[in-house]
Structures are given as structure tokens and as C-alpha cells.
C-alpha positions in Angstrom: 95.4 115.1 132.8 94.5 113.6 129.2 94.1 116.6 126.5 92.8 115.0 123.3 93.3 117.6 119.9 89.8 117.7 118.3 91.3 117.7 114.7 93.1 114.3 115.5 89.7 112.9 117.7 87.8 113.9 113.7 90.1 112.2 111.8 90.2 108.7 113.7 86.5 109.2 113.1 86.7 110.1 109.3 89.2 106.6 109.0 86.5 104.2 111.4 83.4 105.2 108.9 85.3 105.7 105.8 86.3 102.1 106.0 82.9 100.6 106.5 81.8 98.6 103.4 79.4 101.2 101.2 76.7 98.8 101.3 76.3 99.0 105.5 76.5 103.1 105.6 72.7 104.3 105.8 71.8 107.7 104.5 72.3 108.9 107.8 75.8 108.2 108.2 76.5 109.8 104.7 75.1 112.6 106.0 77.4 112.6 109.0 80.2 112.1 107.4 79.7 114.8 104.7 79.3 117.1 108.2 82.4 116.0 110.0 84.8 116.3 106.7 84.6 119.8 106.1 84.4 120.1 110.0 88.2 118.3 109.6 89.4 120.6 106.9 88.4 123.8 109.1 90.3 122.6 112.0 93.2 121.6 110.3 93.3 124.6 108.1 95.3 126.9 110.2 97.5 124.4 111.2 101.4 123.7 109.6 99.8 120.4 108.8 97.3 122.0 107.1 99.2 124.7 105.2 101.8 122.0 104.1 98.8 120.3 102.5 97.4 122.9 101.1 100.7 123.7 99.2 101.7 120.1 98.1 98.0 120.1 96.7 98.9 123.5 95.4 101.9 122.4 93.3 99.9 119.1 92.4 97.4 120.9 90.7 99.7 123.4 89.1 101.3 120.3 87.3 98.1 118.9 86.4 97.4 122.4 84.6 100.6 122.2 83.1 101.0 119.0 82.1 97.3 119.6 80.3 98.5 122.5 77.9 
């Protein structure tokens, strides 16, 4: 039996129309795409992918802040 993760299955599909040429994306696809991201984010949210992204972004914004003052 073949299980295929959702979360992986999105973001194969986030890379395929991500690297279409802006020019050959209608408005349609945008939209799509602006649907599926967050869709991404939510399933890999709870995940120890997801919270070890969510802390290196952590620390890079922290520098950022710090680095600004």
C-alpha cells in the first residue's frame, strides 16, 4: 500500500508552479497558489519540521531587530 503525506504532495506542488516563468501564470493560478501556501504552512506547522522553521526564523528575525538598533 502507497501512503503519500499531504504536506509533502503541497509542496512538490508549491516547487512545479512556483517555477513557471511569471509571464505564463494567469490570474487563476495566482489565486491557487496564494490558496495552497498557507494550506502548506498549516500542515506543516505542527510538525518538528515546522517548529524547527519557525525557530531558525525566530532567531533570524531577532538578529535582524538587533542588528537594526
Amino acid at each position: 500500500m502507497l501512503t503519500i503525506n499531504v504536506a509533502v504532495l503541497l509542496a512538490v506542488i508549491v516547487v512545479l508552479r512556483l517555477r513557471r516563468r511569471t509571464e505564463a501564470r494567469s490570474r487563476r493560478d495566482e489565486r491557487m497558489t496564494v490558496v495552497i501556501v498557507p494550506a502548506l504552512g498549516v500542515l506543516l506547522a505542527p510538525t518538528p519540521v515546522g517548529e524547527g522553521i519557525t525557530d531558525i526564523m525566530g532567531q533570524v528575525a531577532g538578529s535582524v531587530t538587533q542588528a537594526g538598533r
